[in-house]
Kinemage of the C-alpha trace (Angstrom):
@kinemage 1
@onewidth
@group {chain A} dominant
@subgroup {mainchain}
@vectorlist {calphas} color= white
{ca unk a 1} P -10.450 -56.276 58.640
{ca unk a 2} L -11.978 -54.051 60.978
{ca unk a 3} L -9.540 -51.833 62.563
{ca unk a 4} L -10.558 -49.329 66.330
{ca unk a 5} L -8.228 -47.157 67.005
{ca unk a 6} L -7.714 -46.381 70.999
{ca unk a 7} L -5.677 -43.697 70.040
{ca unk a 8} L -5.968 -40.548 67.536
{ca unk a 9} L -2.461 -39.894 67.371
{ca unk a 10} L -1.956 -41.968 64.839
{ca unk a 11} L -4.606 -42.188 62.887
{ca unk a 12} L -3.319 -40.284 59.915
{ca unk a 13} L -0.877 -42.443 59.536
{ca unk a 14} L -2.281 -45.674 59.676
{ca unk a 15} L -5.475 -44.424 57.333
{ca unk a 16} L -3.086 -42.800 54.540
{ca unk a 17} L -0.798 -46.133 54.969
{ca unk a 18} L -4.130 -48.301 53.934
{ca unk a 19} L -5.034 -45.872 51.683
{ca unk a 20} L -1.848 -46.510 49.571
{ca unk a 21} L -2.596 -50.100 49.931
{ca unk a 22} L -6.387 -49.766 48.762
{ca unk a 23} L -5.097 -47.667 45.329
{ca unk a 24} L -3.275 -50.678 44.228
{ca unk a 25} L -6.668 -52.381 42.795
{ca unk a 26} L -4.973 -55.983 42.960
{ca unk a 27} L -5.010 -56.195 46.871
{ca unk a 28} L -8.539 -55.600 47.399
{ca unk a 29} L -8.504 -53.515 49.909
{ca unk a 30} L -11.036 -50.919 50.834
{ca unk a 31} L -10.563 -47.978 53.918
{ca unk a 32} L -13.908 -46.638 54.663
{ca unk a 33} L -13.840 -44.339 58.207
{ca unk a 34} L -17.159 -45.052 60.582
{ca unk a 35} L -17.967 -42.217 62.275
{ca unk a 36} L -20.465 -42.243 64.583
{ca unk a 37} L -24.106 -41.021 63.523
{ca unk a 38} L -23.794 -37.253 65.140
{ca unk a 39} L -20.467 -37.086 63.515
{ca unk a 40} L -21.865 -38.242 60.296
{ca unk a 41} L -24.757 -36.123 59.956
{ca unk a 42} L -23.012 -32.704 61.246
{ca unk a 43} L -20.191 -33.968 58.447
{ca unk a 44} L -23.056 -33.787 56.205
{ca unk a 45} L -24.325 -30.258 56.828
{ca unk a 46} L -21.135 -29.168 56.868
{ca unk a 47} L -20.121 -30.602 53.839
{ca unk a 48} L -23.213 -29.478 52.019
{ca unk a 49} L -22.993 -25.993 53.102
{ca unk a 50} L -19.264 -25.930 51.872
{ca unk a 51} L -20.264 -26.814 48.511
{ca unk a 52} L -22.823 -24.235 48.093
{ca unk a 53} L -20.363 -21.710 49.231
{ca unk a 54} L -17.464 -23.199 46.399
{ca unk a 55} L -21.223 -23.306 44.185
{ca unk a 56} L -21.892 -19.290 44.989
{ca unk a 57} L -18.087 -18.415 44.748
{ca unk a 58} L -17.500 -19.861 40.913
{ca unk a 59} L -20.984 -18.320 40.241
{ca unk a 60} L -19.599 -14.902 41.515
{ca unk a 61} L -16.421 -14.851 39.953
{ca unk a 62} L -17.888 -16.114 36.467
{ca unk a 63} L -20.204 -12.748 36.824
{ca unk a 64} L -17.276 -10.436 37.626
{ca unk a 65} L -14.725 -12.206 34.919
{ca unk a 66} L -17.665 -11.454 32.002
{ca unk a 67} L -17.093 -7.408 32.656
């Protein structure tokens, strides 16, 4: 089932509803969001950059939790 939604007001709703359905393996169902390519690729960089921030943050607080 592919689902467009007109609206954004209730999107959260209706993705964690199928979400619930999708963790009960027996259904079968899957909820994957499209985005559209622009979206996708500054998700990417964005993404990316947050993990080497988390990366250099642990790395930084391992150095100052050995003193």
């Amino acid at each position: 089932m592919l689902v467009r939604l007109v609206s954004l007001l209730d999107r959260e709703l209706i993705l964690n509803s199928w979400r619930k359905l999708a963790a009960d393996k027996k259904r079968g169902f899957a909820v994957h969001e499209h985005l559209p390519k622009p979206v996708q690729q500054a998700r990417s960089r964005l993404m990316q950059d947050r993990d080497n921030e988390i990366t250099k943050a642990k790395a930084e607080n391992k150095e100052l939790t050995v003193y």
